[in-house]
NUMARSE-943895 format. One record per residue (C-alpha): residue in three letters; x, y, z. Coordinates in Angstrom, 1 decimal. Example, Ala and Ser with C-alpha at 12.3 -4.5 7.8 and 13.67 -1.06 7.14 Angstrom:
% residues 2
   res       xx       yy       zz
   ALA     12.3     -4.5      7.8
   SER     13.7     -1.1      7.1
This chain:
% residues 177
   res       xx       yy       zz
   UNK    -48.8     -4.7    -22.4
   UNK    -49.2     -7.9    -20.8
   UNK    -50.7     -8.6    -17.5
   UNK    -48.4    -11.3    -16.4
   UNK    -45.3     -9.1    -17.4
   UNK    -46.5     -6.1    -15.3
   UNK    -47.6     -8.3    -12.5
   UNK    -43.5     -9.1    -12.8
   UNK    -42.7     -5.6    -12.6
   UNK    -44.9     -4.5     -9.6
   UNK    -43.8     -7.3     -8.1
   UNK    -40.1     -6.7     -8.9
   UNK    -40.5     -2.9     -8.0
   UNK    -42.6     -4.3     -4.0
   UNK    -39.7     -6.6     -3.6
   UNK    -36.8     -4.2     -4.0
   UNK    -38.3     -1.8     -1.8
   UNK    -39.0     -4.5      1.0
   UNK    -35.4     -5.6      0.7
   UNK    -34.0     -2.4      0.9
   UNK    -36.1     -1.4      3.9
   UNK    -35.6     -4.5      5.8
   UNK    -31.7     -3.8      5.2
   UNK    -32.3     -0.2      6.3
   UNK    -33.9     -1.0      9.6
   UNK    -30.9     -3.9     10.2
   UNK    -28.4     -0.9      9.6
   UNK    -29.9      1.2     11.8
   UNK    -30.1     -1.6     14.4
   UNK    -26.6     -2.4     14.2
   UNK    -25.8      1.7     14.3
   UNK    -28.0      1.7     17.6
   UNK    -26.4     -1.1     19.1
   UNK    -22.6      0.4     18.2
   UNK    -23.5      3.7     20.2
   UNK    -25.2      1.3     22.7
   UNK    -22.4     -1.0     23.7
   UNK    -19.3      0.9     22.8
   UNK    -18.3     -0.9     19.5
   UNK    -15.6      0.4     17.5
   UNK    -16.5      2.6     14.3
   UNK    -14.4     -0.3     11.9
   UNK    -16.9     -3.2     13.4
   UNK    -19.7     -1.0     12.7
   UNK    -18.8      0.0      9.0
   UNK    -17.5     -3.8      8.3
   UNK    -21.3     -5.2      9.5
   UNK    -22.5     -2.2      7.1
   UNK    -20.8     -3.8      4.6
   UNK    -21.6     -7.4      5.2
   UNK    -25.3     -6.0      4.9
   UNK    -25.0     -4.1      2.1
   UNK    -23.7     -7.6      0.0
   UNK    -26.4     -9.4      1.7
   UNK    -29.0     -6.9      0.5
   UNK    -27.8     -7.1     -2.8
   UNK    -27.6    -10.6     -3.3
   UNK    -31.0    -11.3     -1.4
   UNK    -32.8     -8.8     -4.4
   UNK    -30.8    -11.1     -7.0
   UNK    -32.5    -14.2     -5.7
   UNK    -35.3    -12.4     -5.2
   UNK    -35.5    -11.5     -8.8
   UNK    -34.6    -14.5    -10.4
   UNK    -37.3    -16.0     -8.1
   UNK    -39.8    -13.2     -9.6
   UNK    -39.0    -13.9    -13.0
   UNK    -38.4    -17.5    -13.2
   UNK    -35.0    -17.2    -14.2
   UNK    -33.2    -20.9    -15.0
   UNK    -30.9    -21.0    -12.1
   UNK    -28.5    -22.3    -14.6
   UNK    -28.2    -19.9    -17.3
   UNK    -27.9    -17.1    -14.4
   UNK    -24.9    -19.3    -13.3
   UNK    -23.0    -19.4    -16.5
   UNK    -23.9    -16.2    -17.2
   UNK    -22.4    -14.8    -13.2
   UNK    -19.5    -17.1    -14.4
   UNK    -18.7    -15.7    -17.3
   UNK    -18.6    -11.9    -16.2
   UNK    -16.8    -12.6    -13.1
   UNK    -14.3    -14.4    -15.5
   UNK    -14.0    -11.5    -17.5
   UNK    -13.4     -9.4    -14.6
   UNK    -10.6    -11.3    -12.9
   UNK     -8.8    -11.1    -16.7
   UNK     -9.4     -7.5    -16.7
   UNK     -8.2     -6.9    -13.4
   UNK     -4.9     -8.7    -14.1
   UNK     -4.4     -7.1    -17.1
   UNK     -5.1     -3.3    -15.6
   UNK     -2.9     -4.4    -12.8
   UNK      0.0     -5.8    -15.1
   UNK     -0.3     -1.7    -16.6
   UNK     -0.3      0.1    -13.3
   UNK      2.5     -2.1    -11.5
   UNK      4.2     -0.7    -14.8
   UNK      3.2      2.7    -14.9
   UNK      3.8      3.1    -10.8
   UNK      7.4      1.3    -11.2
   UNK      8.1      4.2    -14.0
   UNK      7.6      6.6    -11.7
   UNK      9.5      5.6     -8.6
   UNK     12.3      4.6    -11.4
   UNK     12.2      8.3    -12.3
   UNK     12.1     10.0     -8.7
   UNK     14.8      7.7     -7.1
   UNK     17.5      6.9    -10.3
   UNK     18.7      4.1     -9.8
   UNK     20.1      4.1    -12.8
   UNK     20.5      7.1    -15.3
   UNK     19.9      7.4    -19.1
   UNK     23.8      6.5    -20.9
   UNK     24.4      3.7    -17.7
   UNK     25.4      0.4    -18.8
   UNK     23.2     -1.8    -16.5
   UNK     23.2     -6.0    -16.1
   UNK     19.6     -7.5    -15.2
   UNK     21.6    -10.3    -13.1
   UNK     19.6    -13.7    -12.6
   UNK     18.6    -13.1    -16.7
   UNK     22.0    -11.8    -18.1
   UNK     20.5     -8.9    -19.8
   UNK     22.9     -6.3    -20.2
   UNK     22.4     -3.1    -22.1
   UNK     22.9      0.9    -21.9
   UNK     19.9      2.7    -20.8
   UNK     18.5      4.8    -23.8
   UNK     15.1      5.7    -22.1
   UNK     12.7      4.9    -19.1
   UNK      9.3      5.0    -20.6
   UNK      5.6      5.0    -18.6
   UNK      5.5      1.3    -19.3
   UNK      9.4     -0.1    -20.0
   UNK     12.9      0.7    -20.2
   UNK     14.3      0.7    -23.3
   UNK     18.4     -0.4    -23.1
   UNK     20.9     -1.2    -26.3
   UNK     22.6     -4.3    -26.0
   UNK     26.1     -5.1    -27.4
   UNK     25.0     -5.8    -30.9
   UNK     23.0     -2.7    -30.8
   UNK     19.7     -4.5    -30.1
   UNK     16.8     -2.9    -28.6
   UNK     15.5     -4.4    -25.6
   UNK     12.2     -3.6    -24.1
   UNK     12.4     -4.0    -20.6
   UNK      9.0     -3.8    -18.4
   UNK      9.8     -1.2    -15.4
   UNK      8.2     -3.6    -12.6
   UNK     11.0     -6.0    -13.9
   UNK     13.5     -3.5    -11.9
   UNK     12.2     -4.5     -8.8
   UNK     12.1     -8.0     -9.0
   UNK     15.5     -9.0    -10.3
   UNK     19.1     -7.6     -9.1
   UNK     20.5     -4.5    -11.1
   UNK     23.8     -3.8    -11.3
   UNK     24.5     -0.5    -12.7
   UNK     28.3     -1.1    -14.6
   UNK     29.9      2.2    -13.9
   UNK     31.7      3.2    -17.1
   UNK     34.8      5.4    -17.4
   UNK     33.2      8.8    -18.3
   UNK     31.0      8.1    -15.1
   UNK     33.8      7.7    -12.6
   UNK     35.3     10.7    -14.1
   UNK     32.4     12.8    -13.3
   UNK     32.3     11.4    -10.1
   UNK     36.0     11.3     -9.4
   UNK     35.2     15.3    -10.2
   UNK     32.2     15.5     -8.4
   UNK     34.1     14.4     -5.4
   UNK     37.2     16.7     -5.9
   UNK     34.9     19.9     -5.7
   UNK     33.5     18.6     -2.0
């Protein structure tokens, strides 16, 4: 193996643990001043965290420092997979605003399956068929299928078109009160 590579390493391995020490001893500073001078529990755990992300990013330039890293291929490189985390983070959100609207659509009904509903700033009207994890599916006039995206039903007006076998089953519902 070469000598200059595991110089690297030792050196690597020496500045990791010095980081993490020096970052110890600053936690348990700021713990010891907390008890000291009264300072709420959220202050304390907030300065934890501020050290914690300074630790880490003090062993990154540490690193690249070690290793002689080209400061600008570690910046496109940073660039590029905090790009790819933003898109993946708006794509996982776009499914679980989707998934989480499903749910409260099932547990509060505001509209059942068979409703005729109108969507009203986008003029989509349609009879409910099914509420799916991700969309609702409704048949339009011309007995199209429309997939509608369930976080769509709390961003836009709904009116539910009460049809005449509906306000006879309420119109009995009533009667047996």
């Amino acid at each position: 193996m070469n000598t200059a590579l595991l110089h690297q390493f030792i050196y690597s391995a020496v500045a990791i643990l010095c980081v993490h020490l020096c970052f110890r001893l600053l936690k348990h500073y700021a713990k010891q001043t907390q008890q000291r001078l009264g300072i709420r529990k959220s202050r304390y755990f907030a300065i934890k965290r501020a050290l914690s992300v300074a630790s880490l990013c003090v062993t990154f330039i540490v690193l690249i420092l070690i290793w002689n890293l080209n400061l600008k291929s570690v910046w496109v490189s940073a660039t590029g997979i905090l790009a790819l985390i933003a898109i993946s983070f708006f794509a996982i959100w776009s499914l679980i605003g989707n998934i989480l609207a499903g749910f409260i659509l099932y547990f509060t009904s505001p509209f059942r399956l068979d409703d005729r509903i109108h969507i009203i700033p986008d003029g989509v009207k349609g009879t409910v068929l099914a509420v799916n994890t991700f969309y609702t599916v409704l048949l339009d006039e011309e007995r199209n299928y429309i997939n509608v995206p369930n976080s769509m039903f709390f961003q836009k007006y709904i009116q539910v078109i009460k049809t005449a076998e509906r306000e006879k089953n309420a119109a009995i519902a009533g009667s047996e009160h």
